[in-house]
mmCIF file of the C-alpha atoms, coordinates in Angstrom:
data_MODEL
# 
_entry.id   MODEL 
# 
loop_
_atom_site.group_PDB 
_atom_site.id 
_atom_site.type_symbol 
_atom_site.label_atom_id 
_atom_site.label_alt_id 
_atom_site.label_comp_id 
_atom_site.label_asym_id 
_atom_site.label_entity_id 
_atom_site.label_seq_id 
_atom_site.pdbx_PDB_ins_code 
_atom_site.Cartn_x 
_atom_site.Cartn_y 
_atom_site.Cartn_z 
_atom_site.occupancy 
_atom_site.B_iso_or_equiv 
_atom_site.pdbx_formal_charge 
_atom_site.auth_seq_id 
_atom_site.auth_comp_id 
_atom_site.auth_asym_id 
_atom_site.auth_atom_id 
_atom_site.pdbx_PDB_model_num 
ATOM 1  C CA . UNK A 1 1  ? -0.949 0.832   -19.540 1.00 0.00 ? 1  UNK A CA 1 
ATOM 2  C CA . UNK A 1 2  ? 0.299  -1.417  -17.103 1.00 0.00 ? 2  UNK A CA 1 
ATOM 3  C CA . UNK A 1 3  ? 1.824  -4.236  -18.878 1.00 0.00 ? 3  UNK A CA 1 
ATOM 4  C CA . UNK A 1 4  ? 2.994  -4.938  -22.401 1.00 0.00 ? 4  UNK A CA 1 
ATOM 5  C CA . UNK A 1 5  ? 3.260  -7.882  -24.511 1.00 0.00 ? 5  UNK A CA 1 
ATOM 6  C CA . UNK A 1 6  ? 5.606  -8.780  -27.050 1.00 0.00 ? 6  UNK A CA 1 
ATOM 7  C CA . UNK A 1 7  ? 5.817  -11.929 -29.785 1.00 0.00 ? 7  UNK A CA 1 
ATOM 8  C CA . UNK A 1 8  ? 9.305  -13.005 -29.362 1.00 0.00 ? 8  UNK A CA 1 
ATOM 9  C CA . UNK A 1 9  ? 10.288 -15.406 -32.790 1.00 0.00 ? 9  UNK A CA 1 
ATOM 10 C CA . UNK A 1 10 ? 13.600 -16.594 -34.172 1.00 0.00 ? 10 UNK A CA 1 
ATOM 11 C CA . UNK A 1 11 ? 14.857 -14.601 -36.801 1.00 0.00 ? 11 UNK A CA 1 
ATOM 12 C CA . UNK A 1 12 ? 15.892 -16.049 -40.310 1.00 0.00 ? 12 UNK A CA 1 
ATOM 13 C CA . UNK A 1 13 ? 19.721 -14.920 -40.415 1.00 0.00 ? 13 UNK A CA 1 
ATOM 14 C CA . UNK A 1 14 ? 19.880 -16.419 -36.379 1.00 0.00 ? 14 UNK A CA 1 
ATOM 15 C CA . UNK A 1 15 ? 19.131 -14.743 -33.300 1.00 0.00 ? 15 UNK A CA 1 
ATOM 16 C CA . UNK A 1 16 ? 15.692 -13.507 -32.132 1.00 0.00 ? 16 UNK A CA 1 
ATOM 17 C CA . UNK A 1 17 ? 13.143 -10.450 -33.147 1.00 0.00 ? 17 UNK A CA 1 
ATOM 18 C CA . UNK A 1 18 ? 10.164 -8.899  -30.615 1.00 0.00 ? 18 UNK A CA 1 
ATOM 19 C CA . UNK A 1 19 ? 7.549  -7.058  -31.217 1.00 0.00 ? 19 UNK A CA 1 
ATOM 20 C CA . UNK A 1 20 ? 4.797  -5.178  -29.225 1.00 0.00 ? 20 UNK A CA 1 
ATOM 21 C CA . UNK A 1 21 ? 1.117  -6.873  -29.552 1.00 0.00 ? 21 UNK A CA 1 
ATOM 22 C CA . UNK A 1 22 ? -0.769 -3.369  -29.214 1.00 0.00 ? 22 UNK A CA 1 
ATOM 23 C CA . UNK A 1 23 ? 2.068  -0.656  -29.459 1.00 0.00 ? 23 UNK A CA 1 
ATOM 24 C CA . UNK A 1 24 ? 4.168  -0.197  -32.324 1.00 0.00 ? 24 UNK A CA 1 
ATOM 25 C CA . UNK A 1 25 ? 7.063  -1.246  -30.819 1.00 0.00 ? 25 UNK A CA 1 
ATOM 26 C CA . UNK A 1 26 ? 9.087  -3.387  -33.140 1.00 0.00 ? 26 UNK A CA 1 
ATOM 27 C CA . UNK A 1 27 ? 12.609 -4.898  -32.241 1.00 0.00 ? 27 UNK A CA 1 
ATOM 28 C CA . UNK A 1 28 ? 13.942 -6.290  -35.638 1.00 0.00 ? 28 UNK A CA 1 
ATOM 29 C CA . UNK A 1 29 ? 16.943 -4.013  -35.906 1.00 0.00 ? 29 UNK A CA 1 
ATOM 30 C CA . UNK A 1 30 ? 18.189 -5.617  -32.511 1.00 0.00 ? 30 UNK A CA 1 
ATOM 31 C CA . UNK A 1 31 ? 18.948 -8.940  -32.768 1.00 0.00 ? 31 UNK A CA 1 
ATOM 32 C CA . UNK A 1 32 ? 19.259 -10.832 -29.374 1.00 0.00 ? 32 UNK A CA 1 
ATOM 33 C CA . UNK A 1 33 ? 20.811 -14.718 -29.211 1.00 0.00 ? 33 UNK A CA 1 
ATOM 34 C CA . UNK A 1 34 ? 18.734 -15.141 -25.796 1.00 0.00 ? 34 UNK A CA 1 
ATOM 35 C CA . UNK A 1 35 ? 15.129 -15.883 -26.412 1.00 0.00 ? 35 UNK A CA 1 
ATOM 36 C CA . UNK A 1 36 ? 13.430 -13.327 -24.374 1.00 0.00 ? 36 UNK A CA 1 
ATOM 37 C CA . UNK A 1 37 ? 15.745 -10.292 -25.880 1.00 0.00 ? 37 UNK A CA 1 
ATOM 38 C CA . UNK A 1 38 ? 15.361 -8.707  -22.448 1.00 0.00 ? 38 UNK A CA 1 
ATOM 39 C CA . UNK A 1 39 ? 17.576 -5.666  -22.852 1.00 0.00 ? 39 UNK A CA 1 
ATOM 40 C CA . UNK A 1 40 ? 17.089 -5.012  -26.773 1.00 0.00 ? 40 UNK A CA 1 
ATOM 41 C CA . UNK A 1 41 ? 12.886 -5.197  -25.636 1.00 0.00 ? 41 UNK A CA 1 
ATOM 42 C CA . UNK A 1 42 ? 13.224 -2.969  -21.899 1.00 0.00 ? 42 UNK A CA 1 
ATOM 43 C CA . UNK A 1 43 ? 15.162 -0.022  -23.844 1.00 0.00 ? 43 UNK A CA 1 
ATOM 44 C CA . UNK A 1 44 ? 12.877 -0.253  -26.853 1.00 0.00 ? 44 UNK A CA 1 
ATOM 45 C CA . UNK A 1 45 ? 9.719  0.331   -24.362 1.00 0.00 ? 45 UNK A CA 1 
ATOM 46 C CA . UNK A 1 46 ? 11.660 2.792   -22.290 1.00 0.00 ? 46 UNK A CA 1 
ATOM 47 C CA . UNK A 1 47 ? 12.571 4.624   -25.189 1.00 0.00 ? 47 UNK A CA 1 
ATOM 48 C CA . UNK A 1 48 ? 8.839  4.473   -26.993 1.00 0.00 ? 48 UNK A CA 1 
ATOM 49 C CA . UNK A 1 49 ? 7.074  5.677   -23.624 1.00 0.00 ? 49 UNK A CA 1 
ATOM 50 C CA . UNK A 1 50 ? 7.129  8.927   -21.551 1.00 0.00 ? 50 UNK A CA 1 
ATOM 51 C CA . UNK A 1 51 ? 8.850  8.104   -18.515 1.00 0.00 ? 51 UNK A CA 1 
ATOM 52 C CA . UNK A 1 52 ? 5.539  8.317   -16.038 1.00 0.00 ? 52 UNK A CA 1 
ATOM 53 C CA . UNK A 1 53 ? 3.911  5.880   -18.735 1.00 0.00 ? 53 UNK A CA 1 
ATOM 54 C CA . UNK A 1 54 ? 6.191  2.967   -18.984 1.00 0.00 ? 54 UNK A CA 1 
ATOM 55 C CA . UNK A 1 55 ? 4.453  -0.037  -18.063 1.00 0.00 ? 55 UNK A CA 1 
ATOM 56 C CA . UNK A 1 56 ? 4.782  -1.645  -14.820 1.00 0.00 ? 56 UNK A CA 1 
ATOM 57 C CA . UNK A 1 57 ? 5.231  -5.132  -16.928 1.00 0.00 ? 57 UNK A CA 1 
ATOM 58 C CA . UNK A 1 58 ? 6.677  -6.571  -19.760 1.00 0.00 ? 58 UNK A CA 1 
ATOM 59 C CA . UNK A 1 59 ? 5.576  -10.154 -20.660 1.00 0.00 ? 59 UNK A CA 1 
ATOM 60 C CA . UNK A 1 60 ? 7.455  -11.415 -23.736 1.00 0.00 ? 60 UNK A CA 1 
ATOM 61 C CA . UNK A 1 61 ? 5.759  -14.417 -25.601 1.00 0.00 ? 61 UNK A CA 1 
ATOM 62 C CA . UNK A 1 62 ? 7.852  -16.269 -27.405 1.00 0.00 ? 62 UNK A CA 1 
ATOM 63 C CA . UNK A 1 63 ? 6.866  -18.789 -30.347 1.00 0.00 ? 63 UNK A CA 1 
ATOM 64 C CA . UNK A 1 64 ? 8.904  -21.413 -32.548 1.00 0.00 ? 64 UNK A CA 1 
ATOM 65 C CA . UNK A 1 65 ? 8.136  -22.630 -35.779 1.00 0.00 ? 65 UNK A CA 1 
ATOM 66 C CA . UNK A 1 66 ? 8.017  -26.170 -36.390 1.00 0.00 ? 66 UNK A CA 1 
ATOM 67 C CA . UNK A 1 67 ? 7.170  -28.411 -39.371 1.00 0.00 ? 67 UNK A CA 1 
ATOM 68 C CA . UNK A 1 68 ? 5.483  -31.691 -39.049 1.00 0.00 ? 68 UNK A CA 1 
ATOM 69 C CA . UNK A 1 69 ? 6.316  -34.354 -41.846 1.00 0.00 ? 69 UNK A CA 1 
ATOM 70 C CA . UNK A 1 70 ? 2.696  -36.537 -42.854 1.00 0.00 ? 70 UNK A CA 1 
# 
């Protein structure tokens, strides 16, 4: 695998979660208060992968809810 993708949202109780589109990777018990979590998400995918595997890439996508009034 060379790259990995993530769905970065903001979390309820503040701060923001990430999780892996294809891997179960899942970063909820890491809160970050920078969008792209960068550290919480590199040590979660260093940690989930053999070290020869780790993907080359990590490309974090990161979404925001918003409500539109009729």
């Amino acid at each position: 695998m060379r790259e990995i993708h993530f769905i970065v949202e903001e979390a309820p109780e503040g701060g923001y979660v990430a999780r892996a589109v294809v891997v179960d990777i899942d970063d909820r018990g890491r809160r970050s208060a920078q969008p792209a979590c960068q550290v919480p998400v590199r040590d979660a995918v260093r940690c989930h992968f053999d070290e020869e595997q780790v993907p080359g890439l990590i490309r974090p996508h990161i979404t925001r809810e918003e409500v539109l009034a009729t």
